[in-house]
N, C-alpha and C positions, 0 to 999 in steps of 0.2 A: 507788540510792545505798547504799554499804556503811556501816554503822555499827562505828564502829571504840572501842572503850571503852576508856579511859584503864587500865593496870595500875599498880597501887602494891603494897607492902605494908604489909598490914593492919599488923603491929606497928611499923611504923616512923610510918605513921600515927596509928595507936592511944596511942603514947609521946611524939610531936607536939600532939595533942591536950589529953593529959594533962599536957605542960609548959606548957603558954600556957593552960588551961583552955578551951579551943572547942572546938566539938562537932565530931561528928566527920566530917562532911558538909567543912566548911569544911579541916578540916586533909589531908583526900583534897584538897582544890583544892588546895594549897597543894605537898603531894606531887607534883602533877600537873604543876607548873611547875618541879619541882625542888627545890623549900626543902626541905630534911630538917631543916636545923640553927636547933632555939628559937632563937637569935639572931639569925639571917639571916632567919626566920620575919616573929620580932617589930618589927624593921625592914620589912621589908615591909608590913605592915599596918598599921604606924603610921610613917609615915616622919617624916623632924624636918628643918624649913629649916637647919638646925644640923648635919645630916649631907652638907651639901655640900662639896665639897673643896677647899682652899683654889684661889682661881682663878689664883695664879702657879706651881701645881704643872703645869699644861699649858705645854705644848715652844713657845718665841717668844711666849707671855704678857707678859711683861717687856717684850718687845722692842717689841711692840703697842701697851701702855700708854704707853713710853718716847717711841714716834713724837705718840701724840693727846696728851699732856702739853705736846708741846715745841709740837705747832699750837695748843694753847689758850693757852698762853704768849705764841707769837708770834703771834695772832690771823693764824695761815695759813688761806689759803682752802681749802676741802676739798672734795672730791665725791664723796659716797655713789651706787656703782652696786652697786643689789641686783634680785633678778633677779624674775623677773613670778608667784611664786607665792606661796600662804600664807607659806611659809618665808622667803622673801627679804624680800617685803613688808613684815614685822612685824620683821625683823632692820633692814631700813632705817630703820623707825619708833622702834625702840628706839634706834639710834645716834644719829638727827637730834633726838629728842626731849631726849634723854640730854645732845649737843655742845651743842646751842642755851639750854638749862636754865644750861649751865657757862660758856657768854658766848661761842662760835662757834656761828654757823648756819651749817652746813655746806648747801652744795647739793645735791639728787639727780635719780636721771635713772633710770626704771625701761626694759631695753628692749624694743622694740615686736616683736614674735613675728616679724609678718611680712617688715617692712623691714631687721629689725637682726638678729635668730637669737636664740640663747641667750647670755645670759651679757655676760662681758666679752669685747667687740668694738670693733673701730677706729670703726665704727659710730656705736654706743651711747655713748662717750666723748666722740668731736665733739659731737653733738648736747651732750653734756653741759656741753660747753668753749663754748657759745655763751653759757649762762649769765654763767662766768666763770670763764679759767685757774684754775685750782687749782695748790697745789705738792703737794697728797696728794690721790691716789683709791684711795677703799675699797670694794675688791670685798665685794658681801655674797651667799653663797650661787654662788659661781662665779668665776674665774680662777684656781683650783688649775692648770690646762691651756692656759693664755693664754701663750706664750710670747712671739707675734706679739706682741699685746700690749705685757706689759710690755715688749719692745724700741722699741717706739713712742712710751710714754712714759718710757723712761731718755734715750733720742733730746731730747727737748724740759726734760729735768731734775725731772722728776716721779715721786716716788715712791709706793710700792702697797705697798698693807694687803690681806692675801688674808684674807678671813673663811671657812672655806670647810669642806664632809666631805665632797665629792666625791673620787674614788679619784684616784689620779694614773695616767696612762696612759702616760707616757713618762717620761722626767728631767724635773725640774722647772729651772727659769728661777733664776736667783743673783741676788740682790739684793733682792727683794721678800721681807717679813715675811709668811708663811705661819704663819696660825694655822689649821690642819688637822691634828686627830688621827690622822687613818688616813696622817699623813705616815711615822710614827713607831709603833717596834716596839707590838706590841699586850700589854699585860704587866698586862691586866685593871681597867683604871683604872675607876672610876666615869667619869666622863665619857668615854667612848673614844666611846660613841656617842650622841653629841649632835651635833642637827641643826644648821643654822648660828641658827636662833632662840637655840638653849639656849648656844649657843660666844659669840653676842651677849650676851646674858643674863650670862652671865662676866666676857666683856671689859666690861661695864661694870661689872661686881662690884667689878674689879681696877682699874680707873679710879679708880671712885669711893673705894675703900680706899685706892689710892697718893695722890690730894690729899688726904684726911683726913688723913693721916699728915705731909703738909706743911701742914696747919691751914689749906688753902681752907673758908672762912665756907659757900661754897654746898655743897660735899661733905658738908658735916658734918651739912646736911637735908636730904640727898639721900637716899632708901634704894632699893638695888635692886626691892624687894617690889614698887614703883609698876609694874615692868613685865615680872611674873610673869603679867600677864593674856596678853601679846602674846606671852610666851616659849612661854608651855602650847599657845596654837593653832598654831603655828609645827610644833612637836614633834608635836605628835599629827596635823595634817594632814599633814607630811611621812613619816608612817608609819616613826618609829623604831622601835629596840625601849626599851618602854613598863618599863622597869628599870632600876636603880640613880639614877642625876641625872635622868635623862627620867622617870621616876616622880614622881620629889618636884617636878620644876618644872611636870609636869603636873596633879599633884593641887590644891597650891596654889594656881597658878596658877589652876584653874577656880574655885576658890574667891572669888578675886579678881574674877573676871572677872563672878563670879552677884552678888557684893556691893558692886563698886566701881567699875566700867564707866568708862571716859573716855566725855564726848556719843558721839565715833565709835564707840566699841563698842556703847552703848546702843541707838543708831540703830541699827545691825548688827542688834544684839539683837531689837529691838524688829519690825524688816521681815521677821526672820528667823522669828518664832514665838517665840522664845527669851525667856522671862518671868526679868526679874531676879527673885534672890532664893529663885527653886528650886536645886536639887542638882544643879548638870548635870553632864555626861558625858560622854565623847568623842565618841558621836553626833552630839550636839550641834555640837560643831564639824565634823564629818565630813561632814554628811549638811545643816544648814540654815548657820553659818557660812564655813565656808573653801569652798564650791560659789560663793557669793555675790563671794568676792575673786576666786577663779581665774576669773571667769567674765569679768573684768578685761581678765584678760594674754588668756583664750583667743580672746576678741574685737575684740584690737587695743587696748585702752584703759584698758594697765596702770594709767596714775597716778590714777584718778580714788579706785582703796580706798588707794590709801596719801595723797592728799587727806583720803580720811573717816579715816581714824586717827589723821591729824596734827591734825585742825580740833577746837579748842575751841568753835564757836558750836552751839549744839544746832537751832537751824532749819537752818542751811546742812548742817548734820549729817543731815537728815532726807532732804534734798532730794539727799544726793550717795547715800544708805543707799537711796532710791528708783530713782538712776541703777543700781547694783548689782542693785537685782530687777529691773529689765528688763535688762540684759545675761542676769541668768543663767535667764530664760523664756526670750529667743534662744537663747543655747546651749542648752538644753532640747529645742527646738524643732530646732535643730540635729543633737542629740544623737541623737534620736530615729529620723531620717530614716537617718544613717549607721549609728548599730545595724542598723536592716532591712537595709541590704543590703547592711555587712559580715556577717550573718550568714548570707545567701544566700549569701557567695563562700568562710566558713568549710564550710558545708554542703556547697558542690557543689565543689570541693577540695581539701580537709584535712581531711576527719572519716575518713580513715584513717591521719590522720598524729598525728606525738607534738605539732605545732605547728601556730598557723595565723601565714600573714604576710596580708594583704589591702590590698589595694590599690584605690584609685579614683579618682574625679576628678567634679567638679561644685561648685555654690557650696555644699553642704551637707557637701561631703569639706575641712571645716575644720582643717588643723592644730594649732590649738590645742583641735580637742575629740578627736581620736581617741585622746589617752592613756586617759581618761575611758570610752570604747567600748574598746578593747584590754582595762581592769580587768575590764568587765561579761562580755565575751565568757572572759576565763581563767576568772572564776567558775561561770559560765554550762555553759563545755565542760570546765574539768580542767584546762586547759593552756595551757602562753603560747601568748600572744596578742601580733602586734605587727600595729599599724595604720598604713596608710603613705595620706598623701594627695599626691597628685600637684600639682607646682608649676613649670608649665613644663618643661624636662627635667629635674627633678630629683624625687625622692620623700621625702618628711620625711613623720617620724611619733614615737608611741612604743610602748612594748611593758610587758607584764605577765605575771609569773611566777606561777607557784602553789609552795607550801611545798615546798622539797628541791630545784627547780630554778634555777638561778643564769644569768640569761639577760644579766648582764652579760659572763660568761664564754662564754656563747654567740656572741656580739657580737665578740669580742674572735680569735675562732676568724674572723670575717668578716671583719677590718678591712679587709683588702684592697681589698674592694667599695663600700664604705663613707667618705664625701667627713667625716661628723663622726659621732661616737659618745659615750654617755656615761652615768652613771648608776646606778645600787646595784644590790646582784641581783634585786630583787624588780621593779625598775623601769628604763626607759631610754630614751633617746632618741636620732633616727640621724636621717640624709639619705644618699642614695648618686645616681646617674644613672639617670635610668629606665632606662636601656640596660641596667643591671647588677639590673634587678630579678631577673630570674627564677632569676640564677645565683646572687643572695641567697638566694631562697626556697628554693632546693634545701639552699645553705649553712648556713641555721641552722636547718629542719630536723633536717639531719647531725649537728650542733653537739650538738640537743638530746636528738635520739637516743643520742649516741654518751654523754649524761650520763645518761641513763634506762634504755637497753638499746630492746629489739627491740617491749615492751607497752607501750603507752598507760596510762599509771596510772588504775585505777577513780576515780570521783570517790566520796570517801569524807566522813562525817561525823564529827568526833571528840564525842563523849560523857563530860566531868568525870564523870559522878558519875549513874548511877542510883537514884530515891528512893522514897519509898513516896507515895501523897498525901496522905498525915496530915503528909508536910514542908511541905505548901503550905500555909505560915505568915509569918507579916511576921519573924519570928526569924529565919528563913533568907535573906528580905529584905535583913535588915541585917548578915548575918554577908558575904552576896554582895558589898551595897556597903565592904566593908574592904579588897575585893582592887579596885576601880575606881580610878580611870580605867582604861578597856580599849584596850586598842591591839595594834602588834607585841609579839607574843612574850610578850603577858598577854591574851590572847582571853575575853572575856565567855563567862562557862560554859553550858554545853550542858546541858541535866537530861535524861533520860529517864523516864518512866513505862511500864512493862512490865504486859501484860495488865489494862486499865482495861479499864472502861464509863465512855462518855460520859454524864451526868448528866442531859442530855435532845436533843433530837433539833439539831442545828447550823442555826444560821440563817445565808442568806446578807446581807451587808449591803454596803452604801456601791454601788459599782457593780454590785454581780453577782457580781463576782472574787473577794471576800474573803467571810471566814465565820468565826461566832462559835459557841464553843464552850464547856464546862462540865465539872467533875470534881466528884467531893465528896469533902470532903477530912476527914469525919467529923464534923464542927462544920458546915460550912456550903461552898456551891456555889462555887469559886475559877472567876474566868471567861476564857477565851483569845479570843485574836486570831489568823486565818490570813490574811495577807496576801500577793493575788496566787495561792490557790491554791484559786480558785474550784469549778474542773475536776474537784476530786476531791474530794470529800468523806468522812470516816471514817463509818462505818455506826455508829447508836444498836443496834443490835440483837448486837452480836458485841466480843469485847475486842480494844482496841487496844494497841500500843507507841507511844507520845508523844513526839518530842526536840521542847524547847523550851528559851528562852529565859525565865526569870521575874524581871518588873520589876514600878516602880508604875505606875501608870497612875490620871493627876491627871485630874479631870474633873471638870465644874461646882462648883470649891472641893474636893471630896472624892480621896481618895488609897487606891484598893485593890489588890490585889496582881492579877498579871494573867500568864498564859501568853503568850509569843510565839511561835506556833508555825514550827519549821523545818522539819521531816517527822512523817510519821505511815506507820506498814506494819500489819499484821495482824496480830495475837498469835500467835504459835504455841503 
């Protein structure tokens, strides 16, 4: 792996520093993402719920507001269809919690991967219509591309609320209220890139603002804030970029989320490992919360986490936070078996190719888990990844990009082949006929090639900032946590240590795989963690180069600074 080091300059740096008074370690991050200017800086590291933008400055805001005003007025029946992920889930929960508070309980209907596909489908609406006719259904997180669709419900006189930042792929449908930014010129807005959590998040800002201003008694104790907890995991598991509004609903929000839990998030919390009342992180939802929801949709049984988010009773809370951990040990379990031997078909393959596509079939080639394997395999190899599982004659999957490649537009190069397609550059989702695989696989290959050139890109490491180990201090600790929540396009920084000695000899711990490790940092022995990289061990006897990760690391009550190690090579 190439280590690749961040370039700044020093005096641009240096005079960053010097206007916000932070050292100088932190204003190189800060350089590193771009901030040059004290004020754009200072905003960054201190963001203010007060620096959000008005929420009727987004395009059919108004118009959005206009429709759910006149259903709470006319106590119209409604129906929330949001889609089977973190993101849709918590935009559903925000809206039903939000309607129902204001004296409609809207109905919902999350749908079901296997039976009904993505999104808003003729489908997923029946099912929803058994409930009861609705005169408004609100897509959350999908129906940007429902044309079918909305013709099926102008057909029977029902109208659509499109909640949505999926791309548009063709003309859009007339009639339906599209609140989707990327409908609309890109002209640098704060909100341009908010997921449909944080565009929910809004639309009820704007909700709740337009009844206060007609003096509804409930409005006026309503504050958005209650559901900054559900906005921030929305945003950060849908992998925005982690700046401007998705910053500030993010940071907040976790805040929220460590200090004020509804029962369902608790229970979440709680099944999760996740201890109210710490400092969490994006990890935290990445890695132990939103695996636990997805783990829902990927196994067929989207509604049971938007159950546990909606329920106030904390036993029934517990009991539904427990259905959630065994869904996501099965997909686990799932997950595991399909890793092995898509990576046996990446290997024997595509390992001289710029892409891999893989394909399979059996009860462990789960559609709803191969996006999940597509991620591990692009990080794993350098390169998209798309995983396809076989379903009758047809093939469904999804796919994962790595930084500079845009595999939507790879896709897009294929449509041909291709029965649905859809989804951001970094991420996507497809089906085509089995028949049309191979002449897929040749195709986005091509695709990917022809956006990269003729090399396979090295997989490389970026490195913020090389230190000395006299930095490995709780100061630099907390200068770290001012740039957090980490996500898209604010990545948790990389440290290096160039030509150490390790402080005494690494031991290995937990199963064998991992190993713990020591620096001194002049004062006293700072200690790391290598997770998963048992196999290699850095030698005590010779200096090494260090890229690591530095966090706290809480343990029996006590909180001390800790290495995560990424790589390690040999001093030169």
């Amino acid at each position: 792996m190439r280590w690749l080091e961040e370039t700044f300059s020093e005096e641009v740096a240096d005079r960053l520093a010097s206007n916000l008074s932070i050292s100088s370690i932190l204003s190189r991050f800060l350089v590193a993402r771009g901030l040059t200017d004290p004020d754009a800086s200072r905003t960054f590291l201190k963001p203010k719920l007060a620096e959000l933008d008005d929420p009727f400055n987004l395009p059919a805001m108004a118009q959005a507001v206009d429709r759910l005003v006149q259903a709470l007025e006319t106590k119209e029946q409604v129906l929330l269809v949001g889609d089977y992920d973190v993101d849709g889930i918590t935009s559903t929960v925000i809206l039903k919690r939000v309607m129902t508070i204001l004296g409609n309980k809207p109905n919902h209907v999350t749908p079901k991967r296997k039976e009904e596909g993505y999104g808003l489908t003729v489908g997923v609406i029946e099912r929803g219509f058994k409930q009861s006719i609705p005169s408004l259904v609100v897509a959350l997180d999908c129906g940007t591309n429902s044309k079918e669709e909305y013709s099926y419900l102008k057909e029977k006189q029902i109208d659509l609320l499109v909640v949505d930042h999926h791309q548009a792929k063709a003309s859009l449908p007339e009639g339906p209220i599209l609140l989707n930014p990327h409908l609309h010129e890109d002209s640098g807005e704060p909100w341009r890139h908010l997921c449909t959590a944080g565009l929910t998040f809004k639309l009820i800002h704007g909700l709740i603002k337009r009844l206060r201003q007609s003096g509804n008694e409930t409005a006026l104790n309503l504050t958005p804030k209650t559901f900054l907890a559900l906005a921030a995991m929305g945003t950060i598991a849908d992998l925005v970029p982690l700046r401007d509004e998705n910053r500030i609903i993010a940071r907040f929000g976790l805040k929220h989320l460590s200090h004020d839990p509804n029962p369902g998030l608790d229970a979440l919390m709680s099944i999760s490992g996740v201890n109210k009342g710490d400092t969490l992180g994006g990890e935290d939802v990445n890695f132990r919360l939103a695996p636990r929801i997805n783990a829902c949709g990927r196994l067929n049984n989207p509604e049971v986490a938007a159950q546990l988010l909606l329920n106030e009773n904390p036993e029934e809370c517990k009991l539904l936070a427990n259905q959630l951990d065994d869904f996501n040990k099965e997909r686990r379990r799932i997950e595991a078996q399909l890793t092995e031997e898509a990576e046996t078909i990446a290997k024997e393959k595509f390992s001289e190719q710029p892409a891999v596509v893989a394909c399979g079939h059996g009860e462990h080639w789960n559609p709803g888990v191969v996006g999940i394997v597509a991620g591990k395999l692009a990080g794993d190899l350098g390169k998209p990844c798309i995983v396809l599982a076989e379903d009758g004659d047809a093939c469904k999957g999804s796919g994962r990009s790595i930084p500079g490649v845009n595999v939507l537009e790879a896709l897009s190069r294929c449509k041909g082949l291709l029965t649905q397609w859809g989804g951001h550059p970094a991420a996507v989702g497809l089906g085509m006929p089995k028949n049309n695989l191979a002449a897929f696989q040749d195709a986005f290959v091509g695709a990917i090639l022809d956006q990269i050139g003729d090399e396979i890109p090295e997989k490389t490491l970026r490195i913020d900032a090389t230190i000395s180990p006299e930095d490995l201090r709780a100061e630099l600790l907390h200068e770290i946590a001012d740039l957090a929540p980490f996500g898209q396009e604010n990545p948790e920084p990389v440290l290096a240590l160039k030509g150490v000695n390790l402080a005494g000899q690494p031991r290995k711990v937990g199963t064998g795989n991992h190993f713990q490790f020591s620096v001194f940092n002049g004062e006293e022995v700072i200690f790391g963690i290598a997770w998963n990289m048992g196999e290699s061990i850095p030698p005590v006897s010779r200096a090494v180069d260090l890229a690591f990760r530095f966090r706290w690391n809480s343990w029996n009550g006590k909180r001390m600074p800790q290495m995560v190690l990424v790589d390690w090579r040999m001093a030169n």
